[in-house]
VOVO-648073 format. One record per residue (C-alpha): residue number from 1; x, y, z. Coordinates in pm, 1 decimal, m for minus. Example, Ala and Ser with C-alpha at 12.3 -4.5 7.8 and 13.67 -1.06 7.14 Angstrom:
2
+-----+----------+----------+----------+
!  nr !        x !        y !        z !
+-----+----------+----------+----------+
!   1 !   1230.0 !   m450.0 !    780.0 !
!   2 !   1367.0 !   m106.0 !    714.0 !
+-----+----------+----------+----------+
REM end
This chain:
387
+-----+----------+----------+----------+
!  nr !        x !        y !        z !
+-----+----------+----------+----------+
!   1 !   2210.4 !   1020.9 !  m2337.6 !
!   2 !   2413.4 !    878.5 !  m2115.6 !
!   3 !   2458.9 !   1052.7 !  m1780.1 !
!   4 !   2678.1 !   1050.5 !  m1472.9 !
!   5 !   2509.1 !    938.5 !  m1149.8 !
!   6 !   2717.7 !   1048.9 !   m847.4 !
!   7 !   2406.2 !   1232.3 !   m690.0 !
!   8 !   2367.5 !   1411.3 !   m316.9 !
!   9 !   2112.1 !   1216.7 !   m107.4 !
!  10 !   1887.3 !   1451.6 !    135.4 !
!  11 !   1645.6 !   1186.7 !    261.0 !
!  12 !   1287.6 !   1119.5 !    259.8 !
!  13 !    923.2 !   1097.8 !     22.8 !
!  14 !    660.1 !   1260.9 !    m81.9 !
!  15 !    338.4 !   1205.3 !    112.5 !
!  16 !     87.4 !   1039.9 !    m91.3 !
!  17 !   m262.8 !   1193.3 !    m69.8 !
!  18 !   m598.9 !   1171.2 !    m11.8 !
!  19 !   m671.1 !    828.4 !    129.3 !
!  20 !  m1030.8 !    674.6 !    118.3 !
!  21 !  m1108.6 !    387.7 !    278.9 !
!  22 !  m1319.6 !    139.6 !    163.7 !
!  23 !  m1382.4 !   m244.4 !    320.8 !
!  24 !  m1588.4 !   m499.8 !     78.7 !
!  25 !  m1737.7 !   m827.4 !    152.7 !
!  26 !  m1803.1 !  m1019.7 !   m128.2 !
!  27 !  m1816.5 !  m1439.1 !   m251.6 !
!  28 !  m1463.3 !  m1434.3 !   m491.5 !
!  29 !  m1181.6 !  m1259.8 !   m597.2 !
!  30 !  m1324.6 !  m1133.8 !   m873.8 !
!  31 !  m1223.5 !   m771.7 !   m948.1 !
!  32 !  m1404.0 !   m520.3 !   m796.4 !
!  33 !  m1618.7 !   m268.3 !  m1048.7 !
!  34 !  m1511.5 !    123.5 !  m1039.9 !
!  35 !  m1821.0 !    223.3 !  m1156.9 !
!  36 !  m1981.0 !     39.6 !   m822.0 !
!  37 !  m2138.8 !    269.7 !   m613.3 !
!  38 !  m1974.5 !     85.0 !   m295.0 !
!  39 !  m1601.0 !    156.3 !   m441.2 !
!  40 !  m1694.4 !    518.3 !   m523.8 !
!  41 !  m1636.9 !    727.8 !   m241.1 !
!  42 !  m1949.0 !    982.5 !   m149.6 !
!  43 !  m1806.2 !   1287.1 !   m299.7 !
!  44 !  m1926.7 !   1542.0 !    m32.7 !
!  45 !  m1710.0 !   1371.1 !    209.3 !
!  46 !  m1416.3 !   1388.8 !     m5.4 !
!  47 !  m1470.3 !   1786.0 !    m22.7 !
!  48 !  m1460.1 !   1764.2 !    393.9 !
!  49 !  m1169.3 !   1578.8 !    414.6 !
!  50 !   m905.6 !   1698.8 !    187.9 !
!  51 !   m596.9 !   1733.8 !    339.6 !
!  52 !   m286.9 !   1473.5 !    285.1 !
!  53 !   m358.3 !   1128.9 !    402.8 !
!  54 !   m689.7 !   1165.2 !    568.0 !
!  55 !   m963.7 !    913.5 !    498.1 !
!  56 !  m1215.4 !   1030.9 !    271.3 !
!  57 !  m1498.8 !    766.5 !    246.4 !
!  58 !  m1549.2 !    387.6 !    399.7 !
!  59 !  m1785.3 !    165.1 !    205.7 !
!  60 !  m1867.0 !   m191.8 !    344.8 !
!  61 !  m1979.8 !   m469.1 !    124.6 !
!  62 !  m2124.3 !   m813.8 !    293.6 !
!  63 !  m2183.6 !  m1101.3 !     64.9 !
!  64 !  m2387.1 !  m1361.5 !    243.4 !
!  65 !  m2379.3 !  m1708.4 !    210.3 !
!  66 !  m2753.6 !  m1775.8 !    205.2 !
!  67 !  m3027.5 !  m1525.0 !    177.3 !
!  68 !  m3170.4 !  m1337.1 !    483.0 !
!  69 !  m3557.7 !  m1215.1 !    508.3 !
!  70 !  m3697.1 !  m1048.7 !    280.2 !
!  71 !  m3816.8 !   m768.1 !    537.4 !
!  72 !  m3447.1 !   m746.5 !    636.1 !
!  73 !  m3387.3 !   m481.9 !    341.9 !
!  74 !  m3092.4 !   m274.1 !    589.1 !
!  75 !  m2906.3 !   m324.3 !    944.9 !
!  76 !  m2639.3 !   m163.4 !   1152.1 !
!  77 !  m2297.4 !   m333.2 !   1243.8 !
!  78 !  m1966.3 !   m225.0 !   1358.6 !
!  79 !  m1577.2 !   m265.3 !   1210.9 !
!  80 !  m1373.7 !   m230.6 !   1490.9 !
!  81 !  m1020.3 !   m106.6 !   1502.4 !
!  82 !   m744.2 !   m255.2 !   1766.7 !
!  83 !   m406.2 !   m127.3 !   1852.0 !
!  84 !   m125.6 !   m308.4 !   2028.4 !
!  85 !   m213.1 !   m204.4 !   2358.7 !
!  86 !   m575.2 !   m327.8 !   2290.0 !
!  87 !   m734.4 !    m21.8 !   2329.9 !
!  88 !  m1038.9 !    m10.3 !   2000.6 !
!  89 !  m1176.1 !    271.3 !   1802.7 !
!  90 !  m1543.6 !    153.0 !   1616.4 !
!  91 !  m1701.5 !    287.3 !   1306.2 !
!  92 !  m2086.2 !    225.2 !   1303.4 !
!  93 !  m2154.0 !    118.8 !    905.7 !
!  94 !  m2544.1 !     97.0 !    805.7 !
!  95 !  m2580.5 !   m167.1 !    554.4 !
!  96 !  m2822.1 !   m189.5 !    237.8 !
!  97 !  m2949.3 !   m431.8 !     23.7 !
!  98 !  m2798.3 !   m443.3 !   m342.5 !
!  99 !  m3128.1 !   m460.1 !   m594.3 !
! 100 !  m2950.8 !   m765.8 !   m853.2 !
! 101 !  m2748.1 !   m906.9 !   m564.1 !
! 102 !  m2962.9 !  m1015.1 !   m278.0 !
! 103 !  m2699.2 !  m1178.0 !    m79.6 !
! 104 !  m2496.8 !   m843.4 !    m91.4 !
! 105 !  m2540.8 !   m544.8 !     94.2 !
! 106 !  m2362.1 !   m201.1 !     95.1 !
! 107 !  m2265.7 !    m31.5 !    432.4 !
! 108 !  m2200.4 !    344.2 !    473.4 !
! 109 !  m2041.5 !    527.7 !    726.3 !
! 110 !  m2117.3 !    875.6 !    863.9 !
! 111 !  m1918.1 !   1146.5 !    894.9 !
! 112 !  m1787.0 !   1105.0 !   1322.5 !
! 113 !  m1723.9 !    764.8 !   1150.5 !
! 114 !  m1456.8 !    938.1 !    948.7 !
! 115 !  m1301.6 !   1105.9 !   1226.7 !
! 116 !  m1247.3 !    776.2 !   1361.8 !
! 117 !  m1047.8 !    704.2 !   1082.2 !
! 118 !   m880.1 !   1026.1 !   1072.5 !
! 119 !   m782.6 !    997.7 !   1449.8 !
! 120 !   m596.9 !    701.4 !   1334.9 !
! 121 !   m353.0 !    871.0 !   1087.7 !
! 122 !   m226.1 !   1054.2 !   1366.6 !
! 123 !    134.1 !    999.3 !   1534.2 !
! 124 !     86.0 !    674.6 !   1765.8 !
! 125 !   m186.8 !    514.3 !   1608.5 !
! 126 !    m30.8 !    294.8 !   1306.5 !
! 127 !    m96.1 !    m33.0 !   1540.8 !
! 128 !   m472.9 !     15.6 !   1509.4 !
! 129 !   m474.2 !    m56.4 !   1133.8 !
! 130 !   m358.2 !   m409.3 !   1237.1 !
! 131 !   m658.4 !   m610.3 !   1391.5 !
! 132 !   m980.2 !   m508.4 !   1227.9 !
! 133 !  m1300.8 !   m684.8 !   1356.2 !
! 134 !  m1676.0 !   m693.3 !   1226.4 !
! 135 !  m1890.5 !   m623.7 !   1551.8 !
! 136 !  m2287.1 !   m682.7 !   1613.0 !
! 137 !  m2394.1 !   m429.9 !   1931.1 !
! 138 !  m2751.4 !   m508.6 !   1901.2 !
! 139 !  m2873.9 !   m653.0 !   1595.4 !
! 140 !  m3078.0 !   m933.4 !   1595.2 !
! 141 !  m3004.6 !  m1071.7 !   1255.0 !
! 142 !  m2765.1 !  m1327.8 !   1247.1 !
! 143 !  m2519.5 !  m1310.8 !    945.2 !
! 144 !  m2333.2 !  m1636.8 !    770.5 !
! 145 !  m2057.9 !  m1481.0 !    540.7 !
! 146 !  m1921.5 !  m1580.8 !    266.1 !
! 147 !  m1597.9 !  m1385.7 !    228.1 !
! 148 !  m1486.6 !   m991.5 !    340.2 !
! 149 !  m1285.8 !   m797.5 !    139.0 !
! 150 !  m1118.8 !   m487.6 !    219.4 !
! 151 !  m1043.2 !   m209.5 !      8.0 !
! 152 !   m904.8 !    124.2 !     54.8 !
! 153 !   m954.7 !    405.4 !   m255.4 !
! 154 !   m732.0 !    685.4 !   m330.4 !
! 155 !   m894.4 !    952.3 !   m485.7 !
! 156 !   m758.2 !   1076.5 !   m815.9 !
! 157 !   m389.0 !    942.5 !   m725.4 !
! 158 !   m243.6 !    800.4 !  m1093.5 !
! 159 !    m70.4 !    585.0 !   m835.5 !
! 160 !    175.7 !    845.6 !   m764.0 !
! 161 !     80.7 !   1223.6 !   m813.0 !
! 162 !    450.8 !   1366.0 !   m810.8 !
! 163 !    580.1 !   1439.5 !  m1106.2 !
! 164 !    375.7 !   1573.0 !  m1423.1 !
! 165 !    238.8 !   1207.0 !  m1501.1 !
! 166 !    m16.3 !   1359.7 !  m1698.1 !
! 167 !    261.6 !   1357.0 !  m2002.2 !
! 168 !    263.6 !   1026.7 !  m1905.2 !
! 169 !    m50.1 !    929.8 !  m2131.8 !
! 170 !     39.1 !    521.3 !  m1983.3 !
! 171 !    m75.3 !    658.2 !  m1622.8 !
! 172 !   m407.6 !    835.0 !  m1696.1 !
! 173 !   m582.9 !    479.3 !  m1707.4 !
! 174 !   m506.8 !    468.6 !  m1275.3 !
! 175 !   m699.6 !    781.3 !  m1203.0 !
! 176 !   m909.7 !    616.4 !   m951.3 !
! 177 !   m763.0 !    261.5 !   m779.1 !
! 178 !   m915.4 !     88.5 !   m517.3 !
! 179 !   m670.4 !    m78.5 !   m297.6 !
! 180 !   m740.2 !   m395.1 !   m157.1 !
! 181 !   m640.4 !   m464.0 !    190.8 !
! 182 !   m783.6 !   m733.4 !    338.0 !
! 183 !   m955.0 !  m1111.0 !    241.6 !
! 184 !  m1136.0 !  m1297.7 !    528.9 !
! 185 !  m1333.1 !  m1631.4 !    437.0 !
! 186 !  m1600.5 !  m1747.2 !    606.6 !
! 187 !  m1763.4 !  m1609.5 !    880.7 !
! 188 !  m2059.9 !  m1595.5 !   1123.0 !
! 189 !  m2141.8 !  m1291.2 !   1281.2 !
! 190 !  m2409.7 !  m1419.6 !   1568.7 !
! 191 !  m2637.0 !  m1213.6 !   1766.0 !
! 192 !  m2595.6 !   m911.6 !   2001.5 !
! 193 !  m2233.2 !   m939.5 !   2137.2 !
! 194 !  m2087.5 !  m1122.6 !   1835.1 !
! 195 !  m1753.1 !  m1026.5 !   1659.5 !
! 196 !  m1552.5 !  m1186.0 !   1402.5 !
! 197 !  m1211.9 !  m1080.2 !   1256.9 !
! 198 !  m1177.4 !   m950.2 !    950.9 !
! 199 !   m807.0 !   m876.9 !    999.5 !
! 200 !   m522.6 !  m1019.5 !   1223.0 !
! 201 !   m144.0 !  m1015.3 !   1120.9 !
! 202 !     m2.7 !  m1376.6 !   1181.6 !
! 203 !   m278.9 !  m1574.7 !    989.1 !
! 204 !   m295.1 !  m1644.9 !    665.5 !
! 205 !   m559.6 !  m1441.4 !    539.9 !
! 206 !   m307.7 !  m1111.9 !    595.0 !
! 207 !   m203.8 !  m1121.9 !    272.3 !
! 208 !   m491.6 !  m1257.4 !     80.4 !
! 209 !   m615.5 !   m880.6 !     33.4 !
! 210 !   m319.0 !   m697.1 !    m85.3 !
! 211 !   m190.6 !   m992.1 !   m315.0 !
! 212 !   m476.7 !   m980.3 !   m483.0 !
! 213 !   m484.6 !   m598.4 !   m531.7 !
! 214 !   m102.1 !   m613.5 !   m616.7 !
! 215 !   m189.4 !   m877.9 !   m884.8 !
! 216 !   m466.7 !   m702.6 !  m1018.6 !
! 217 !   m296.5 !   m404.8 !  m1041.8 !
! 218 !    m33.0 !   m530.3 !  m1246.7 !
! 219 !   m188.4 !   m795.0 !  m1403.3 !
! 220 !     37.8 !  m1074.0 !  m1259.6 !
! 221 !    m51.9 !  m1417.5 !  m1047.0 !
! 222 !    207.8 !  m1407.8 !   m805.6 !
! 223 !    188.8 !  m1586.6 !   m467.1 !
! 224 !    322.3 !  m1478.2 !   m173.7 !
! 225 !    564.5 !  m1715.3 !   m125.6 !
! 226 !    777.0 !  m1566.4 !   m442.5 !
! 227 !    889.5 !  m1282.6 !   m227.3 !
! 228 !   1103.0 !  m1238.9 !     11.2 !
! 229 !   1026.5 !  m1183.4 !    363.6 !
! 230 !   1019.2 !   m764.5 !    358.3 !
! 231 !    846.0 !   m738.5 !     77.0 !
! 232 !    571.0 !  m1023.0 !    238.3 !
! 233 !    527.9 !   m787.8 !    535.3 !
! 234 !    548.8 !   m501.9 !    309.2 !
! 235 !    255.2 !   m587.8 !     99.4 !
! 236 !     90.0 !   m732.7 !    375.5 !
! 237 !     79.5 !   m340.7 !    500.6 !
! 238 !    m88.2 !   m209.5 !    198.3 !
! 239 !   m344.6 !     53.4 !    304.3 !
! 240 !   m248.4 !    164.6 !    638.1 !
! 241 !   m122.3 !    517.3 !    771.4 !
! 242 !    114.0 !    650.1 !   1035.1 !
! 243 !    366.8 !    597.1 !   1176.5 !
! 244 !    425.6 !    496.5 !   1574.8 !
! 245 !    773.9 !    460.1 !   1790.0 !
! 246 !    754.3 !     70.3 !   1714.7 !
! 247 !    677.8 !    128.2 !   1321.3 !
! 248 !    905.6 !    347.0 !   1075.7 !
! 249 !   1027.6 !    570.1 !   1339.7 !
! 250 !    936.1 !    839.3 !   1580.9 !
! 251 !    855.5 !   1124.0 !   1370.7 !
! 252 !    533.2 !   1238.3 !   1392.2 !
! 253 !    509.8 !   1375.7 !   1021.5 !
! 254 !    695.2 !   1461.0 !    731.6 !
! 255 !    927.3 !   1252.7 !    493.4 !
! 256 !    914.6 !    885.4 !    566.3 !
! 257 !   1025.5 !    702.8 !    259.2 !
! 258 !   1324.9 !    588.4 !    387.4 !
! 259 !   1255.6 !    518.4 !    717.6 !
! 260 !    930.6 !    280.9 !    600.8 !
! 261 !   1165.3 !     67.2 !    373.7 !
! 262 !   1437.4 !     10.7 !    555.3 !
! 263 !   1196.7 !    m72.8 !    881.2 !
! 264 !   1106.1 !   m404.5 !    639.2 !
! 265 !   1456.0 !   m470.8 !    570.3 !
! 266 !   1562.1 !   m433.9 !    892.7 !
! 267 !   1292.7 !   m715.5 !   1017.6 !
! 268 !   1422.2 !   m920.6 !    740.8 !
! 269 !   1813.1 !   m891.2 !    752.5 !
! 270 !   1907.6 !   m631.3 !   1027.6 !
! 271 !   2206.9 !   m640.5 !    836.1 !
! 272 !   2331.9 !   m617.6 !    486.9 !
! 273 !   2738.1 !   m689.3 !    540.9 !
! 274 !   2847.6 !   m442.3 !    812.0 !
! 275 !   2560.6 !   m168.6 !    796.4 !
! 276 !   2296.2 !   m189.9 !    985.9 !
! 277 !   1932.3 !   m114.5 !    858.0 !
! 278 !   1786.0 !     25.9 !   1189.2 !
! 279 !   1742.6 !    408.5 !   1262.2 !
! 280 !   1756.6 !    479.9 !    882.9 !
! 281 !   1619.6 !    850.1 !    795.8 !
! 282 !   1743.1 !    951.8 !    478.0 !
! 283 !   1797.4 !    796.3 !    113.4 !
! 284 !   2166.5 !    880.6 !    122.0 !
! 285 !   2205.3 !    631.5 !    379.0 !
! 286 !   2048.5 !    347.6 !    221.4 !
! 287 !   2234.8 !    475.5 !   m107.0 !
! 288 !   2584.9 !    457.2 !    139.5 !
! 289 !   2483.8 !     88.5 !    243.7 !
! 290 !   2444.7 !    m39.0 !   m128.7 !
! 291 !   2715.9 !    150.6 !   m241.2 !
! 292 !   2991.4 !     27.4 !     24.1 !
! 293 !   2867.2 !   m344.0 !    m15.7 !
! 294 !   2919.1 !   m327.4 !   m439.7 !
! 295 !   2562.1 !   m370.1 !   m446.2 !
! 296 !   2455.0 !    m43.7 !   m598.9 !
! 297 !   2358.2 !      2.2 !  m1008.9 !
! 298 !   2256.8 !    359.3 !  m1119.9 !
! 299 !   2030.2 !    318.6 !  m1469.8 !
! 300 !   2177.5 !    446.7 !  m1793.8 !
! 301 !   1946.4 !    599.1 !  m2022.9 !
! 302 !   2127.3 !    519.2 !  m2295.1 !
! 303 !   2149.2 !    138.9 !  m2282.9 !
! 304 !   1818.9 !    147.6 !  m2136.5 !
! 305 !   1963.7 !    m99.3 !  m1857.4 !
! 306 !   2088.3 !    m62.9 !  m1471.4 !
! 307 !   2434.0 !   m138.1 !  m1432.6 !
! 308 !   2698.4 !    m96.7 !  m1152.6 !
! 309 !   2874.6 !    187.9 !  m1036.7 !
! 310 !   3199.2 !    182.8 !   m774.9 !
! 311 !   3169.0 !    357.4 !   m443.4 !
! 312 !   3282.2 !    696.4 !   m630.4 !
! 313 !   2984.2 !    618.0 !   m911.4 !
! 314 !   3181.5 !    548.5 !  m1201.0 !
! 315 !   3044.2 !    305.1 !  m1458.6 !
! 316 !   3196.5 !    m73.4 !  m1463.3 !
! 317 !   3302.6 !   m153.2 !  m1841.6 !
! 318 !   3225.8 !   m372.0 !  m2009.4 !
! 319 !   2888.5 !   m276.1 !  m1993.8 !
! 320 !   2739.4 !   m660.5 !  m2104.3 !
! 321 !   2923.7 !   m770.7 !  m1772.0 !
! 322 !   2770.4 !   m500.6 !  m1540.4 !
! 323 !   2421.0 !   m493.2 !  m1610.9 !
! 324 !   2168.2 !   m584.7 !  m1366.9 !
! 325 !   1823.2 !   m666.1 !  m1377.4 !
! 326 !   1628.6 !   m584.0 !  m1057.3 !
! 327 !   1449.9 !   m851.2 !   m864.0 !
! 328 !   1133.2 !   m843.8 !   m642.2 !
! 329 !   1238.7 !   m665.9 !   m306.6 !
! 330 !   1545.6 !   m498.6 !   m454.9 !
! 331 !   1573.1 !   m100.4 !   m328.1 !
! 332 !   1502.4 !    158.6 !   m562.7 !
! 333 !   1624.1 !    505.9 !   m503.5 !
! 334 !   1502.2 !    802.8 !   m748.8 !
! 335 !   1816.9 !   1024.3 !   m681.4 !
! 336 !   1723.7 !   1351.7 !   m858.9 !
! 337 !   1832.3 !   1639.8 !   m608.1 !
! 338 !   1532.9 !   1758.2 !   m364.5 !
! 339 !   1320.0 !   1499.6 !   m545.3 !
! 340 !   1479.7 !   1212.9 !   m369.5 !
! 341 !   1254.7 !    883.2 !   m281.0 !
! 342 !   1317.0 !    534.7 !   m113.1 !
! 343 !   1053.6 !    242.5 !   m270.9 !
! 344 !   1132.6 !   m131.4 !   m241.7 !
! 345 !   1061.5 !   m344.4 !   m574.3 !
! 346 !    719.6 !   m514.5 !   m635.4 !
! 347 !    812.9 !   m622.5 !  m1020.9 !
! 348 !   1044.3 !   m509.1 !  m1276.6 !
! 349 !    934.7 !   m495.2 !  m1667.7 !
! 350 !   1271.8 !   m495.5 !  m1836.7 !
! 351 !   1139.2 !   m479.2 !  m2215.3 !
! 352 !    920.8 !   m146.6 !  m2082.5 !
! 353 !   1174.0 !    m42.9 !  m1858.5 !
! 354 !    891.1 !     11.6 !  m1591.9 !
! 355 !    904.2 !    m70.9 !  m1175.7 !
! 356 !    622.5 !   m154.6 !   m969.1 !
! 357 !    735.8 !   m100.3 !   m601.4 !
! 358 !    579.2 !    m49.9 !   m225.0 !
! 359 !    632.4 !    275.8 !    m78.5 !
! 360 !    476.8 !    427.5 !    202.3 !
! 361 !    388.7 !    476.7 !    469.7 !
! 362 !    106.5 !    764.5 !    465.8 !
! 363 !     13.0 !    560.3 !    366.8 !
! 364 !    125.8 !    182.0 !    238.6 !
! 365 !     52.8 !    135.7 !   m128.3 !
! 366 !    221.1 !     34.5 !   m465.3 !
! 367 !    337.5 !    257.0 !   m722.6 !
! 368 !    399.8 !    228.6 !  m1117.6 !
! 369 !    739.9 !    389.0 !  m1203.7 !
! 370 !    792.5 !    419.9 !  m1615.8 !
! 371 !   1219.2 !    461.0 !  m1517.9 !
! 372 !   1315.2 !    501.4 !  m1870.2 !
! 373 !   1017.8 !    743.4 !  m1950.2 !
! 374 !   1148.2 !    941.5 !  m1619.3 !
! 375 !   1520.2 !    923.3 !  m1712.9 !
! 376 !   1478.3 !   1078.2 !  m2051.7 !
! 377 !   1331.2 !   1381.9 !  m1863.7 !
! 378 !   1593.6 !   1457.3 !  m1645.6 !
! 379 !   1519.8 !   1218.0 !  m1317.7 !
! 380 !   1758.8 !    984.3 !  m1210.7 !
! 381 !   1687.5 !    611.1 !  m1044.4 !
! 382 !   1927.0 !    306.4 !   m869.8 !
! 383 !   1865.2 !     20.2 !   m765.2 !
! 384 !   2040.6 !   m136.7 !   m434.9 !
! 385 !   2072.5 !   m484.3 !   m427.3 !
! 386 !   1938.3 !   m674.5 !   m148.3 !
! 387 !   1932.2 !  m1065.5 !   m214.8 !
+-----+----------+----------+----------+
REM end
């Protein structure tokens, strides 16, 4: 069926839910198991912390480089959380052996280690998700490191629990995802005193993490460099929460679709022609940019295909001439009224129709969007383009 696409923008996402964080050290970038007891968040603590994008479990995995005593069966460390200001937050992690993989141990967190966490999901605190650190207070173990990984888990998500994916029967496979945020190689954690960074924007192990999870995910080898510059920083963000005056914008809560993607494209281009990127709130205004630049395709469900539209939405003929096919960091609008949503493009499938984009930012994370399956029930989708 082929439908008209002049739609009414409102603005805004839908908050993702029930975050679980989860940071793994381990000797490759080999896939991590589901059934592993340090990806599977303890369940009790799930049941405390329920509400929308709250952590709900932290898991720490070290993989040593060479073997420690064998008395040395468990020991306590710290991952340390700093925002821009410098100020930390620490979560105390107590770390056991694995029984096959004596260079590996498992760390836990308790519960006040949670509200740590959860204190940082809270307006003003996005900047501590940016420099995390692996801290010894008083342990007298020293520890020589292969490689940290970081992971955050969402909890029963189907990457994005919206719409009734369940008649989706392609989504049921992502029930339980564990994001990967971070890649650090080779450390030494000393003595009492010692720290070591596990996570600093502006090095090269930022995106090490999330690439790999993004690749993973949708089994792809992509390197960084075959994106462009917002959708580097973009991915580089996958896994953190909030928002903050310098990041997104300055509300404390509530719809922030729009406001995280254009922050990326504004740090990219400022600009697209005339319109600015900054102070963004709503999809109709990202919609309004692509739209007055004759940038803006709207996808028809009957040639399976987006093509271009004129500032009124009319359909360019001949269709053969019009079509476009979406490119990594492209925008992607779903424009179905009250339903509306602002993602930036990861990867586009055009023999399955399907997009894999970034959204956020409560938090930062990719989604899988089957647009043809969607557009034959009613939603609607565009793409803006951007490069």
């Amino acid at each position: 069926m082929i439908k008209s696409k002049v739609k009414k923008s409102l603005g805004g996402c839908y908050l993702l839910t029930a975050l679980a964080l989860m940071v793994f050290f381990s000797c490759s970038f080999e896939s991590a198991e589901i059934g592993d007891p340090a990806v599977n968040a303890d369940q009790s603590i799930i049941t405390r912390l329920d509400p929308d994008n709250y952590p709900t479990g932290f898991t720490v995995n070290i993989g040593l480089k060479s073997l420690l005593p064998p008395t040395v069966t468990s020991f306590t460390r710290y991952i340390r959380f700093e925002n821009i200001t410098h100020n930390t937050k620490d979560v105390e992690c107590l770390f056991t052996r694995n029984s096959t993989n004596l260079r590996l141990f498992h760390g836990q967190i308790t519960i006040s280690g949670l509200n740590v966490l959860y204190s940082m999901t809270t307006y003003g605190n996005r900047s501590y998700w940016d420099k995390m650190y692996l801290v010894n207070k008083t342990g007298s173990v020293p520890l020589n490191i292969n490689y940290i990984r970081v992971f955050i888990v969402y909890n029963n998500m189907k990457i994005f629990n919206y719409e009734d994916i369940d008649s989706d029967p392609i989504h049921t496979s992502f029930d339980y995802k564990a994001m990967e945020m971070a890649y650090a190689i080779d450390r030494y954690l000393g003595g009492p005193g010692s720290i070591v960074t596990i996570y600093k924007p502006g090095t090269i192990e930022e995106y090490l993490g999330p690439l790999e999870y993004a690749n993973r995910l949708m089994g792809t080898n992509y390197h960084i460099g075959d994106f462009p510059k917002a959708l580097r920083m973009f991915i580089c963000d996958i896994g953190k929460n909030g928002t903050d005056p310098g990041k997104y914008g300055t509300l404390a809560d509530g719809y922030m679709c729009s406001e995280t993607v254009s922050w990326y494209y504004n740090e990219d281009l400022g600009n697209l022609g005339p319109y600015s990127f900054d102070g963004i709130t709503g999809v109709n205004q990202l919609v309004n940019i692509f739209k007055n630049t004759g940038r803006f395709y709207c996808y028809h469900s009957g040639l399976h295909s987006f093509q271009k539209v004129d500032i009124n939405g009319r359909w360019l003929t001949p269709y053969s001439s019009y079509k476009y096919i979406p490119k990594a960091g492209d925008y992607l609008a779903r424009l179905t009224f009250e339903n509306e949503h602002s993602m930036m493009i990861l990867k586009w499938d055009d023999q399955e129709h399907i997009a894999w984009v970034m959204e956020g930012c409560q938090p930062v994370d990719i989604r899988r969007v089957p647009v043809q399956f969607w557009e034959d029930r009613d939603q609607d989708y565009a793409v803006g383009r951007v490069y």
